[in-house]
C-alpha positions in Angstrom: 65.9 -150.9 -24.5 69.8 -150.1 -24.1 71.4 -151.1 -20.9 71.3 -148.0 -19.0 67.7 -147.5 -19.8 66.8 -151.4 -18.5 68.8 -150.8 -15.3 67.1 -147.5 -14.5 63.8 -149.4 -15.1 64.2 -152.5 -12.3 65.0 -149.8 -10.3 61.5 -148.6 -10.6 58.8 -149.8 -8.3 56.6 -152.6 -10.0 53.4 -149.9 -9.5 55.3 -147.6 -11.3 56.9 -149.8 -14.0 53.6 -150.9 -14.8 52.2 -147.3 -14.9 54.8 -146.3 -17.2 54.5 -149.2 -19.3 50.7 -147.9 -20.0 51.5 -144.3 -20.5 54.2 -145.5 -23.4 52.0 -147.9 -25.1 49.0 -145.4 -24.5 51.3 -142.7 -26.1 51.9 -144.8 -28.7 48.7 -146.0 -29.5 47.3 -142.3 -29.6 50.4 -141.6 -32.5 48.8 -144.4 -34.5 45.6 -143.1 -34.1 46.0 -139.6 -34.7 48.0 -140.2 -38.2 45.0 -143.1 -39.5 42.9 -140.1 -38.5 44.9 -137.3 -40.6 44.7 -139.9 -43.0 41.4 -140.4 -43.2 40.1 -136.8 -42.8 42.5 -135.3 -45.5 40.7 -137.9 -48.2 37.3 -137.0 -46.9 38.0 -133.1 -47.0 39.7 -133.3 -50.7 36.3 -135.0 -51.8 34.1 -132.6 -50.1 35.9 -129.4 -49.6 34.0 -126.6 -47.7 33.0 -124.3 -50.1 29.6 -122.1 -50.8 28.0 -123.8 -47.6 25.2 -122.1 -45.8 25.2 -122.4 -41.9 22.7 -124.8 -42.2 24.8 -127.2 -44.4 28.1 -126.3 -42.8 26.4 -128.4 -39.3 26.5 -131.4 -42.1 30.2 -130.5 -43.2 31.4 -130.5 -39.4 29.4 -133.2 -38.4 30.9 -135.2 -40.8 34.1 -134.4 -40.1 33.9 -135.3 -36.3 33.4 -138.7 -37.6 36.6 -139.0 -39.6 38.9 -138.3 -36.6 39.9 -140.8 -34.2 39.8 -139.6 -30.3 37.8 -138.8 -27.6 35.6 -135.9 -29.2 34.1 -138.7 -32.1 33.6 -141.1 -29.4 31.8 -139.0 -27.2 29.9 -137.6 -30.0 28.2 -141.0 -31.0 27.7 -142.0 -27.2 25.7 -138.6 -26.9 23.6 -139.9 -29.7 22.5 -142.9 -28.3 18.9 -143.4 -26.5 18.8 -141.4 -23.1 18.9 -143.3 -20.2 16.1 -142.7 -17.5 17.2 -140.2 -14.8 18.3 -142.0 -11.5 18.3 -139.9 -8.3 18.3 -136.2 -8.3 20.3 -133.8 -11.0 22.1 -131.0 -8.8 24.2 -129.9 -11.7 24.0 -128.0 -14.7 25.9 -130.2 -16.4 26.0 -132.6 -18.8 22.9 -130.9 -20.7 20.7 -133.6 -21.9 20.0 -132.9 -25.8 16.8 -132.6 -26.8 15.0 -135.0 -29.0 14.5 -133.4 -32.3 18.2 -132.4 -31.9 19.6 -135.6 -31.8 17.2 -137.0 -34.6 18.7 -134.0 -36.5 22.2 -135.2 -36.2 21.3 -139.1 -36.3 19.7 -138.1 -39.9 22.9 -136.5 -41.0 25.1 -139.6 -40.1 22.5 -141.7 -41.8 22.5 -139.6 -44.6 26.8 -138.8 -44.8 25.9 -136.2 -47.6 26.2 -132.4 -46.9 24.2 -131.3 -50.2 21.4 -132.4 -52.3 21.6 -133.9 -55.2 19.8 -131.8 -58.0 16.1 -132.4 -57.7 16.5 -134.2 -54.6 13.8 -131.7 -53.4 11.5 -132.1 -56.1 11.3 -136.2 -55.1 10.4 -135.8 -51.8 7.6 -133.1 -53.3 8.8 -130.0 -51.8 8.6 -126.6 -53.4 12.3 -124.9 -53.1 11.1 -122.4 -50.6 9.6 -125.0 -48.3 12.9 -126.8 -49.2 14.7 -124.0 -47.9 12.5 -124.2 -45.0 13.1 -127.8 -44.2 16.9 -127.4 -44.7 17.1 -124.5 -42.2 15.0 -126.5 -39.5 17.0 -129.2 -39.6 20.0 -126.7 -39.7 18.5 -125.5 -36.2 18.1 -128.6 -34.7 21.6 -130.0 -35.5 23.5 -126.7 -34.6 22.0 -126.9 -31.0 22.3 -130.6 -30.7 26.1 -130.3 -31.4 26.4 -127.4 -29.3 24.8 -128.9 -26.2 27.3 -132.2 -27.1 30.8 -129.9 -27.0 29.7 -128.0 -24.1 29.4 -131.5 -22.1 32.3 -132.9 -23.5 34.3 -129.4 -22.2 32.7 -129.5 -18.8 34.4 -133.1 -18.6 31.7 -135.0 -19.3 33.2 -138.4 -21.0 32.1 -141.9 -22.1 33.6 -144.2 -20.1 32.9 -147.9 -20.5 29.7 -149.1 -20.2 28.4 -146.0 -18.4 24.8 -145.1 -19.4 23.9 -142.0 -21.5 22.7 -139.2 -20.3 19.3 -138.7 -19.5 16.7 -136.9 -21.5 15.3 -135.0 -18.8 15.8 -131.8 -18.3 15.6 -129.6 -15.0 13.9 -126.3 -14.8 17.2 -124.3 -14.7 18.7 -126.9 -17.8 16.0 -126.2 -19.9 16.4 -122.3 -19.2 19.8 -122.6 -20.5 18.8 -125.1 -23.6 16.2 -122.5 -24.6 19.1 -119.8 -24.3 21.5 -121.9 -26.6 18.4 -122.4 -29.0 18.0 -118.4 -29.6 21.9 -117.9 -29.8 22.2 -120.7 -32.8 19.0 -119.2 -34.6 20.6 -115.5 -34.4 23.5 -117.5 -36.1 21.9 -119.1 -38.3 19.1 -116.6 -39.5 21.6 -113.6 -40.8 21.1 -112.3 -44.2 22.8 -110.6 -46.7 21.8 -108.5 -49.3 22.5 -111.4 -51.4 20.6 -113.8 -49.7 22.7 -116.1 -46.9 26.2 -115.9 -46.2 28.5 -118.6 -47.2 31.8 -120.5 -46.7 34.6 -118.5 -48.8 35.1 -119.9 -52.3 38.9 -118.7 -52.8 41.9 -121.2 -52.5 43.2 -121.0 -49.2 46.8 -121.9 -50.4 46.5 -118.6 -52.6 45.3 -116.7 -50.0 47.9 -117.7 -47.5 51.2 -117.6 -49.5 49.9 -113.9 -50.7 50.4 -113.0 -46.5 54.1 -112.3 -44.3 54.9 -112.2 -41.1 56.8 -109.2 -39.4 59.5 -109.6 -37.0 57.1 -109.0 -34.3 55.1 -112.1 -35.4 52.1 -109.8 -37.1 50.4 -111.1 -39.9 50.4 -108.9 -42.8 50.1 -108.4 -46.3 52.6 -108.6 -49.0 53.6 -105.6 -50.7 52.2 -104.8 -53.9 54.1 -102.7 -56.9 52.3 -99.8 -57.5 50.7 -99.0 -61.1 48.3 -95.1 -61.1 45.3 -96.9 -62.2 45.3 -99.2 -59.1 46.2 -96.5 -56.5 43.7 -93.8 -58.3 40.5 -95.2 -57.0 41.7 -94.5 -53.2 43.5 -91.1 -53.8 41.5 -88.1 -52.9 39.7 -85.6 -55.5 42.4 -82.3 -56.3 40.4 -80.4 -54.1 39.8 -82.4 -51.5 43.9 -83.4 -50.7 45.1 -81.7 -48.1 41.8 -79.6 -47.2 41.9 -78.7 -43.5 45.0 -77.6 -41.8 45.7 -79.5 -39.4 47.0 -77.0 -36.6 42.8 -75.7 -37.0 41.3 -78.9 -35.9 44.2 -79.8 -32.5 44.4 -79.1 -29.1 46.4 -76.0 -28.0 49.3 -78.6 -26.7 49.5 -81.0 -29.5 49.5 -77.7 -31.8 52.9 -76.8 -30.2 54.2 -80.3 -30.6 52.9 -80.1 -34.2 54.6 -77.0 -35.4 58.1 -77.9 -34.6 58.8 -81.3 -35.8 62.9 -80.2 -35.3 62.4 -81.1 -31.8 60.7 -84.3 -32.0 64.4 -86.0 -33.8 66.0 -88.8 -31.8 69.8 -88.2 -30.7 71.6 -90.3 -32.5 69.0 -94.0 -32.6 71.0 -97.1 -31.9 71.0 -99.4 -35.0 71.5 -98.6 -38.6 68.5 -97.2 -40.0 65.8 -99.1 -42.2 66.2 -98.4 -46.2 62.5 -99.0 -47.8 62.3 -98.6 -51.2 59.5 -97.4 -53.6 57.8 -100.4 -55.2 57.0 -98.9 -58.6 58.5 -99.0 -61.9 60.0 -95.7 -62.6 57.4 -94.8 -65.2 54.5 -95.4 -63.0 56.1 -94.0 -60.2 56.4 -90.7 -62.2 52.6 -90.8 -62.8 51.9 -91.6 -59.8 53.9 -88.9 -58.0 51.8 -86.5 -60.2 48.8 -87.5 -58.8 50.2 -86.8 -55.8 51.4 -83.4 -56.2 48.0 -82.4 -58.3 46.0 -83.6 -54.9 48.4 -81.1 -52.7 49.6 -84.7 -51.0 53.4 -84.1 -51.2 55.8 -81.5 -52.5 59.2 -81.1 -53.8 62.2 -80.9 -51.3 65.3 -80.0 -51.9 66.8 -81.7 -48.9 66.7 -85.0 -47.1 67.6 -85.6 -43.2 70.8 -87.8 -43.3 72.4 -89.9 -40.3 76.4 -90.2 -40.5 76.7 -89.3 -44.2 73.9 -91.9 -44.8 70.3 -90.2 -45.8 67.0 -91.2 -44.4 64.5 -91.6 -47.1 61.0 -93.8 -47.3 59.3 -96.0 -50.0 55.8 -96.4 -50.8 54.5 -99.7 -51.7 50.5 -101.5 -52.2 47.9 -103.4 -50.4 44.9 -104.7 -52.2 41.8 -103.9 -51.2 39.3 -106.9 -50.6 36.5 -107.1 -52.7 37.7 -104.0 -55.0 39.2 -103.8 -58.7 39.4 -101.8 -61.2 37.6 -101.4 -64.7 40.4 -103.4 -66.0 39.6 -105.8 -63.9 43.0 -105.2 -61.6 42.7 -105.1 -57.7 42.5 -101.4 -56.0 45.4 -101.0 -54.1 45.7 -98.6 -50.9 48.6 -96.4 -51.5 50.7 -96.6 -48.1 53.7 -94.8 -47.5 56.5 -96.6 -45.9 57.7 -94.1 -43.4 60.0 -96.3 -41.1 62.9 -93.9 -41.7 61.1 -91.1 -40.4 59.7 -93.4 -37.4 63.3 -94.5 -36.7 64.7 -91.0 -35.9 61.7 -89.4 -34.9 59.7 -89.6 -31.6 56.1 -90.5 -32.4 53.4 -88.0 -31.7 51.0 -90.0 -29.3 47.9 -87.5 -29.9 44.4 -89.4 -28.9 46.0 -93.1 -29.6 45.0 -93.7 -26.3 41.6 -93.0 -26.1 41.0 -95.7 -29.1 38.1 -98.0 -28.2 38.0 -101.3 -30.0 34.6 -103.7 -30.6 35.4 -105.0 -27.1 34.0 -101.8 -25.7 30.7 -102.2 -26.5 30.0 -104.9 -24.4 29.1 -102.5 -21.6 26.0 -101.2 -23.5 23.2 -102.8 -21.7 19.3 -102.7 -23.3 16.7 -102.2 -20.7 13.4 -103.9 -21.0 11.0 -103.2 -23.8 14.0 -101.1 -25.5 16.2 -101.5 -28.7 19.3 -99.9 -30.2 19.2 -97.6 -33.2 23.1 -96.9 -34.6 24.2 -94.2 -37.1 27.7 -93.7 -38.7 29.7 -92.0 -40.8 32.7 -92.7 -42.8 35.1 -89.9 -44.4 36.0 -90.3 -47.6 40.5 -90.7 -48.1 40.3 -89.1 -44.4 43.8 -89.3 -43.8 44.7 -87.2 -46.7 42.3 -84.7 -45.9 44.8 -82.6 -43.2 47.5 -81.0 -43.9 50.6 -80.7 -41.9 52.9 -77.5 -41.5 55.2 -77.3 -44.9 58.3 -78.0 -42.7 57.6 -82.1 -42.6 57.8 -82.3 -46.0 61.6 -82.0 -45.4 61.5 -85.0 -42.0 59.3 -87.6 -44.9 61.0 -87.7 -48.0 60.5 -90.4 -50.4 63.7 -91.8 -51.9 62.8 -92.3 -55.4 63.6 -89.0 -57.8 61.2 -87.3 -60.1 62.3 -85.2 -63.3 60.6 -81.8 -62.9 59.1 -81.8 -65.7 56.9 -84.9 -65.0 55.3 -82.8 -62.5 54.6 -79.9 -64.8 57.4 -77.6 -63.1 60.1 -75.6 -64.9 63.4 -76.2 -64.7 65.0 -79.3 -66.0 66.5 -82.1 -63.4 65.1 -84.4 -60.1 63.4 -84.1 -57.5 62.5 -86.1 -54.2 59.2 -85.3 -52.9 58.4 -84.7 -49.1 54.9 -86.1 -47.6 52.3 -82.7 -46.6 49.7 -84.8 -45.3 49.2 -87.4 -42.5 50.3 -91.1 -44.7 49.3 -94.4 -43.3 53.0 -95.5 -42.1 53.7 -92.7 -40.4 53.9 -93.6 -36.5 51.8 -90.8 -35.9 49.1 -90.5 -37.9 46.6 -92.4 -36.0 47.3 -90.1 -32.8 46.5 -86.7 -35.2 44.2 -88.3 -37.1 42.0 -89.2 -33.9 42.7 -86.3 -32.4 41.6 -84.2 -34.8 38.4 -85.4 -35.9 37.4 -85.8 -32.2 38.1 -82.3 -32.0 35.7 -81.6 -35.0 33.5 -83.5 -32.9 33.4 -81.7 -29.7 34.3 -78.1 -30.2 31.3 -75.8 -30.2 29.3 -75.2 -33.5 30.3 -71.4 -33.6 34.2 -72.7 -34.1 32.7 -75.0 -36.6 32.4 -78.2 -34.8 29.4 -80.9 -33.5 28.8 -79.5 -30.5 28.7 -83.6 -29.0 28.8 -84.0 -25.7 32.2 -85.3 -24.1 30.1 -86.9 -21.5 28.8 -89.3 -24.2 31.7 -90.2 -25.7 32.8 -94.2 -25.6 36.5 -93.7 -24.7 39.0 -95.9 -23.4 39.6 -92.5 -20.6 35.9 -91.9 -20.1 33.3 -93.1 -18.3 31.1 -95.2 -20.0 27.9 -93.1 -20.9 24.2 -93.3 -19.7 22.6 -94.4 -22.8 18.9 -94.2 -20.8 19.8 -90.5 -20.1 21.5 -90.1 -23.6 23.1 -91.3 -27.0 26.6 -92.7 -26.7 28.8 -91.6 -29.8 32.8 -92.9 -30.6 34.9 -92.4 -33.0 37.6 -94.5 -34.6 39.7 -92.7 -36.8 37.4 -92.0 -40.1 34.4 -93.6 -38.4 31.3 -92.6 -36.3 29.1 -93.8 -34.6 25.9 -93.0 -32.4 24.2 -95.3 -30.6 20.9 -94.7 -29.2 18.3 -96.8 -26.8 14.6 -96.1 -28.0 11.4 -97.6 -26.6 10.2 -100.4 -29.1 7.1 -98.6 -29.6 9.1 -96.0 -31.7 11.6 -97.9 -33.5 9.8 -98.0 -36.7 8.7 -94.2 -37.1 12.9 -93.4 -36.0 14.3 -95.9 -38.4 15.7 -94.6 -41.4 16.2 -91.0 -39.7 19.4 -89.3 -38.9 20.1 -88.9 -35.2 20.1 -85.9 -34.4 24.5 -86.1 -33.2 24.8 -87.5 -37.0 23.2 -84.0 -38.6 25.6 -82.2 -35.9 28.4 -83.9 -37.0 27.3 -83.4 -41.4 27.0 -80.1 -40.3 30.8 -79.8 -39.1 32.0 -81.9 -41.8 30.1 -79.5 -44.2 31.5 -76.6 -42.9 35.2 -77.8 -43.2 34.6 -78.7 -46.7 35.1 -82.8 -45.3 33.2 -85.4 -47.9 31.7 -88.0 -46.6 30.6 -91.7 -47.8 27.2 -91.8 -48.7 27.3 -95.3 -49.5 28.7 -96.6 -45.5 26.3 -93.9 -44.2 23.8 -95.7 -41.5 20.7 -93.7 -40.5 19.1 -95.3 -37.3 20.0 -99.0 -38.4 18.8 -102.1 -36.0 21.7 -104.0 -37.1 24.8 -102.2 -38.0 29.1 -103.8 -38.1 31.3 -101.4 -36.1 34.5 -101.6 -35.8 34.3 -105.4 -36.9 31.1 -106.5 -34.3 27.7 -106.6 -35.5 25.5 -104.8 -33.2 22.4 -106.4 -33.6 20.2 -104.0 -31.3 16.9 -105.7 -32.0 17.9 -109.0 -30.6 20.0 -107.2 -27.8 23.4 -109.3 -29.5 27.0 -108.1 -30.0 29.1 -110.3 -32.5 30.7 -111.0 -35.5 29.3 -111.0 -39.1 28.6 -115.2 -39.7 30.5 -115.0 -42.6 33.4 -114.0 -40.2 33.3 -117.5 -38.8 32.2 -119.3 -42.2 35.5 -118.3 -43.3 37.4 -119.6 -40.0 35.8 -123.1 -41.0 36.9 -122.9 -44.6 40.3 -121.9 -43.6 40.7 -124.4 -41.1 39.1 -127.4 -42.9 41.7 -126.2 -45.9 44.3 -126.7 -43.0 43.2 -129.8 -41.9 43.5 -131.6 -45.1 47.0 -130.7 -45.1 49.8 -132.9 -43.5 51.5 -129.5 -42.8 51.1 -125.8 -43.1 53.3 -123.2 -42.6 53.0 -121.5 -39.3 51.7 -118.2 -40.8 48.6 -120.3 -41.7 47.6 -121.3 -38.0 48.7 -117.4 -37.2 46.0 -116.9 -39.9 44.2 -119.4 -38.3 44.3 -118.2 -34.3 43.9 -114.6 -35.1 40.9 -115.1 -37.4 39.1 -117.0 -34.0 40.5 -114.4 -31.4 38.1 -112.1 -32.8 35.5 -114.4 -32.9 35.8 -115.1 -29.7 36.5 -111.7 -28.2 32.7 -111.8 -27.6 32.5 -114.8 -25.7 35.6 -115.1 -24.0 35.2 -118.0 -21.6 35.6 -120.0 -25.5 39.2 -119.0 -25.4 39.7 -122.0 -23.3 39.0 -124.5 -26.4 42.6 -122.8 -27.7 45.2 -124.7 -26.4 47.4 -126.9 -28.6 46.9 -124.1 -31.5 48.5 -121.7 -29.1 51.0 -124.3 -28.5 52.1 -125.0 -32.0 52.2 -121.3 -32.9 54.3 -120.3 -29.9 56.9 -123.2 -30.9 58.6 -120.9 -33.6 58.6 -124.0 -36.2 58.3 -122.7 -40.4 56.2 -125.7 -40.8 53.1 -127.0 -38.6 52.4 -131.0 -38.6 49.1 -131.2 -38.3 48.1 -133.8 -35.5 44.9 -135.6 -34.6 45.1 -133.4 -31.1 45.0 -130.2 -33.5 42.5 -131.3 -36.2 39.9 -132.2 -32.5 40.8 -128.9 -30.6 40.2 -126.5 -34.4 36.7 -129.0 -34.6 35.8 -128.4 -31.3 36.8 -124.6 -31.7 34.5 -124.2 -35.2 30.9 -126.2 -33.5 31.2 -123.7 -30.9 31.3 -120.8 -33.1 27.5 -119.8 -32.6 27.8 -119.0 -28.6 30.5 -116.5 -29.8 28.2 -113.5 -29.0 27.6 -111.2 -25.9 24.1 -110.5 -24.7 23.6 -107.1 -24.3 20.2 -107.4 -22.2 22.0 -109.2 -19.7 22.0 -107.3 -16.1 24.9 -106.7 -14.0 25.8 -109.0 -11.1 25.7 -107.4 -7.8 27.4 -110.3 -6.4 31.5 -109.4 -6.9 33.4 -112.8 -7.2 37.5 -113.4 -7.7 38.8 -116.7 -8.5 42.7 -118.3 -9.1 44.1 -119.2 -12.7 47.1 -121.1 -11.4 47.6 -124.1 -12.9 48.9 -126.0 -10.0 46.2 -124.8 -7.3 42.9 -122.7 -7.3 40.8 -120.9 -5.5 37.5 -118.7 -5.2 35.8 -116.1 -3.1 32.6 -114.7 -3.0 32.6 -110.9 -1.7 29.3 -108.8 0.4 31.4 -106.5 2.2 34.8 -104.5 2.9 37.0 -105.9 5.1 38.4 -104.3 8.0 41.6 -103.4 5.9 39.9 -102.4 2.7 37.6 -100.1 4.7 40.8 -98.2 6.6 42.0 -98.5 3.0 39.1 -96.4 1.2 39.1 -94.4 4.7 42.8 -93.3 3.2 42.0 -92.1 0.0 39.1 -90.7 0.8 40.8 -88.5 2.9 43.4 -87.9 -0.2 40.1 -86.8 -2.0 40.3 -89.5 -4.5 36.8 -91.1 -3.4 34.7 -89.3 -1.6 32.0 -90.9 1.1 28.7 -91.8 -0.3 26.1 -89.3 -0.3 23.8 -89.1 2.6 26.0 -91.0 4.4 28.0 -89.6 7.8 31.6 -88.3 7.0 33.8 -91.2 7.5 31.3 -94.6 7.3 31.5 -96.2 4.7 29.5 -98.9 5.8 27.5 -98.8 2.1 30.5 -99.4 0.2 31.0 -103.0 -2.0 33.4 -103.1 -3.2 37.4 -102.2 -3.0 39.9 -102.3 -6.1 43.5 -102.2 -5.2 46.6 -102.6 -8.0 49.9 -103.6 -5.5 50.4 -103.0 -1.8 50.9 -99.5 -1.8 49.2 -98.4 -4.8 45.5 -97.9 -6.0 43.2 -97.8 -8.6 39.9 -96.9 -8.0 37.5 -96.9 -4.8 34.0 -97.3 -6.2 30.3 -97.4 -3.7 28.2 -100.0 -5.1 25.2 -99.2 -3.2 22.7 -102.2 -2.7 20.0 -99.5 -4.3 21.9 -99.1 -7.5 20.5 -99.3 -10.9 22.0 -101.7 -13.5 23.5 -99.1 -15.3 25.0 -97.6 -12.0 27.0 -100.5 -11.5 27.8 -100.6 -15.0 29.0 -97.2 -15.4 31.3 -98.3 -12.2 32.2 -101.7 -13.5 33.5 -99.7 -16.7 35.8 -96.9 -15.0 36.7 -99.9 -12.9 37.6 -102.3 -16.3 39.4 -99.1 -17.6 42.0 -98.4 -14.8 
């Protein structure tokens, strides 16, 4: 310790010398212990990497690894494990959960055993057929999961083993095991999915691979590399001749976005501050010249004869590749999605908003809500290259143009010389396209069948601007770009003679698509599916479950035991990492809590992440929660409204029944504004059945909503949504 430092130190208190001496050995100590437990949990992972693991194993795998890392969370663990301790006095809390017995056998055996596999024939020795095998390893699976559950969620509530206190006890209340029974059903919904191949799996790529073929954009996006182009690769995603460019668009788009639409002149930026982007095609000039065939045959582009320029300098776009997962070619070459990189044009042109703002993600079905003795049935659709399929007026062919040069004769025109060719269709990379694209097949969808559309009902549409619909009075339908889907509650006494059938919004909607020459998938079709992935969530209508696919978070714990093994990554990996469990966890979001030091780390702007024995507990912690990650769609709708304080350095809660004075003169005001008007049956002015009061900012409102205490579920639902939506 220099001189200065000492003197400031006998200036200190002898209370708060000593305090600081602990905090600095204590800070210390936990460095030592966190790079013995790196240590020790890299060797274990590079002997036992994660790969082809069922859910039932994967318990094993994480198990395991709790036990090679040093902290709080492996001590904790084994003190769960112990005997229970009889119950003294009365349990007023929830919390801790006491595990149940067969659970902690179930993760006692695996310690015992430290092996996440058999050993070939290690079932035939203990005289077990391989389905009962299968059996036995997926009971075990069950019992492990929920012990290991029930363990993290003490050890979050606070819950910590501190000397010699005793474990907790192994009784249960009536209300504890209501909620063990609950945590039991959400790790068998986990661990009972299927595939068509049997169960899903940890990922069996290289991570490392995987990673370094991934960017980041200047915004901090995670994105794919850019792939050059080759005609075989792109072919497979291209449109049929008579299919590009089918419907034109100005047919299928609201009067005021038609305007907009047919004079993209007055949609260019005065003069754009910065000098403008210069993309570039990623093909070899060969391919390229193929390619742009292709393109011209399918009525996708078409020869310009000028460009847009900027101070002498001209505005042109590139085109590059993006594999597709799980796609390749005869050859045996991945299929590449041919994307158009427009970011000349969206540099000096305003973007055309269109419908991007009624987009609904998977979030938004967590309002559906199953009655009692009910189920869901969904149907979808998927266009086939939908984006190619509408045509733009021939004037934007002149506002995209792509900078590399064709000879004319490559595209089977006379005349001798180059050509640039201008985009006729709506490309992915044009800053508009979604807006059109969603505004025009939700067009398709709601304009009367005599004009050639569904005929659906805009009053049962999922939008981000709409009320949530009634599903007990009728199907909800959305639509996300090139996908629909229809959602429908049905009694379970007729599930089994609907399944299989086309709803009847799906054979409006063929209809339309028929009539405007539109193809369609056959292979994504769904007809009046229990269990169908939307938008990325699995709606699972039979067990009343919205989530994602288990092999979504199989691959978050093969990604993050590949980063755990590591002494760094580079911070694109724990982008990777966190964005991967955000959507996880967009269905149970109270889980967001776990993330905390992964946050951290990102947000410190460093190329390369040391992994610490802080991060390698918080991503464990993270992955055994992974099978509460799902929203239960059965639940009811509390009438009880409640508002509580995030601030870190106080807090606060409130528990509402009634307006105030002031939020009753307030909904008195806008009442009288005709925003909200009184309650039904109730005497002009009173509002003495009113709940509930939303207001944004002194001055300002949102939304006045009754919550009458005679509402139904769905009532308040409905409310809750238009309330969630302002």
């Amino acid at each position: 310790m220099d001189t200065e430092a000492k003197g400031k130190e006998e200036e200190l208190p002898k209370s708060r010398k000593a305090r600081r001496r602990r905090r600095e050995e204590s800070e210390e100590c936990d460095l030592d212990l966190n790079a013995a437990a790196s240590s020790l949990l890299r060797e274990w992972l590079s002997d036992n990497p994660p790969k082809g693991l069922s859910s039932a194993q994967l318990v094993k795998h994480l198990a395991l690894q709790l036990m090679a890392v040093e902290g709080p969370l492996k001590e904790y663990f084994l003190w769960s494990l112990q005997s229970p301790s009889p119950r003294e006095g009365r349990m007023q809390n929830l919390f801790p959960l006491p595990l149940w017995y067969d659970g902690r056998e179930a993760l006692n055996e695996i310690l015992d055993e430290m092996k996440v596999k058999d050993e070939p024939g290690d079932w035939r020795k203990r005289g077990d057929t391989k389905g009962r095998a299968s059996k036995v390893l997926r009971g075990q699976g069950l019992r492990a999961w929920h012990g290991l559950v029930v363990v993290m969620l003490n050890f979050m509530y606070g819950d910590r083993a501190v000397g010699t206190r005793p474990t907790p006890s192994g009784q249960a209340t009536a209300p504890q095991e209501r909620a063990l029974e609950t945590l039991w059903e959400l790790v068998r919904v986990f661990i009972d999915e299927k595939e068509a191949n049997g169960v899903p799996r940890t990922s069996m790529e290289d991570w490392d691979v995987a990673i370094d073929s991934l960017r980041v954009s200047y915004t901090g996006e995670v994105i794919e590399k850019a792939v050059p182009l080759t005609l075989n690769q792109v072919l497979p995603g291209l449109p049929s001749p008579e299919h590009g460019g089918l419907v034109d668009i100005l047919a299928v788009l609201p009067e005021e976005l038609q305007e907009t639409v047919k004079h993209p002149e007055k949609l260019v930026l005065s003069p754009p501050q910065g000098l403008p982007p210069r993309p570039k095609v990623h093909a070899s000039s060969a391919e390229w010249n193929k390619i742009a065939k292709a393109l011209y045959e399918r009525g996708l582009v078409r020869p310009v004869r000028r460009c847009p320029e900027m101070e002498g300098v001209k505005l042109l776009n590139g085109a590059f590749g993006v594999p597709k997962p799980g796609k390749v070619t005869p050859e045996g070459d991945p299929v590449l999605r041919f994307i158009i990189d427009l970011r000349s044009t969206n540099f000096f042109m305003a973007q055309i908003q269109g419908d991007t703002g009624l987009l609904t993600g998977a979030a938004s079905f967590q309002r559906l809500i199953i009655e009692d003795q009910h189920e869901l049935l969904v149907s979808g659709e998927d266009l086939t290259s939908a984006f190619y399929l509408f045509r733009l007026p021939e004037a934007w062919a002149d506002y995209m143009v792509i900078e590399k040069e064709v000879p004319l004769e490559a595209l089977d025109l006379e005349g001798s010389g180059m050509t640039r060719l201008g985009v006729c269709v709506l490309p992915m990379g044009w800053a508009s396209a979604v807006g059109l694209m969603q505004a025009a097949h939700r067009q398709i969808a709601l304009r009367s069948r005599a004009l050639g559309g569904a005929g659906l009902s805009a009053l049962a549409e999922i939008s981000r601007a709409a009320v949530f619909p009634d599903l007990s009075e009728m199907p909800a339908w959305n639509i996300y770009l090139d996908d629909t889907t229809v959602i429908e509650q049905v009694e379970k006494c007729v599930v089994a003679e609907l399944e299989g059938k086309p709803a009847e919004e799906q054979e409006q909607l063929r209809k339309a698509y028929a009539w405007w020459g539109i193809p369609v998938n056959a292979e994504k079709a769904l007809k009046r599916v229990r269990e169908a992935e939307r938008l990325g969530s699995l709606i699972d209508g039979k067990n009343g479950v919205l989530r994602t696919k288990a092999k979504r978070s199989l691959d978050l714990y093969g990604l993050g035991s590949w980063i755990r093994s590591l002494k760094k990554v580079p911070r694109k990996a724990l982008q990777v990492y966190a964005g991967k469990a955000v959507h996880i966890l967009q269905f149970r979001r109270c889980l967001f809590s776990v993330m905390e030091v992964i946050f951290v780390e990102i947000a410190r702007g460093a190329e390369e992440i040391v992994i610490s024995g802080a991060l390698q507990q918080e991503m464990l912690l993270l992955e055994a929660m992974l099978p509460l990650a799902q929203f239960d769609l059965k639940a009811r709708v509390d009438p009880v409204v409640t508002c509580s304080d995030a601030c870190e350095t106080g807090g606060g809660m409130c528990i509402s029944s009634r307006l105030t004075r002031a939020g009753q003169e307030e909904a008195m005001r806008l009442a009288d504004h005709g925003i909200q008007t009184p309650p039904s049956g109730s005497q002009e002015g009173k509002l003495e059945n009113q709940k509930l009061l939303v207001i944004d900012r002194p001055g300002r409102f949102r939304q006045v909503s009754n919550l009458h205490a005679g509402n139904s579920a769905q009532e308040t639902a409905t409310i809750t949504s238009r309330l969630e939506r302002n």
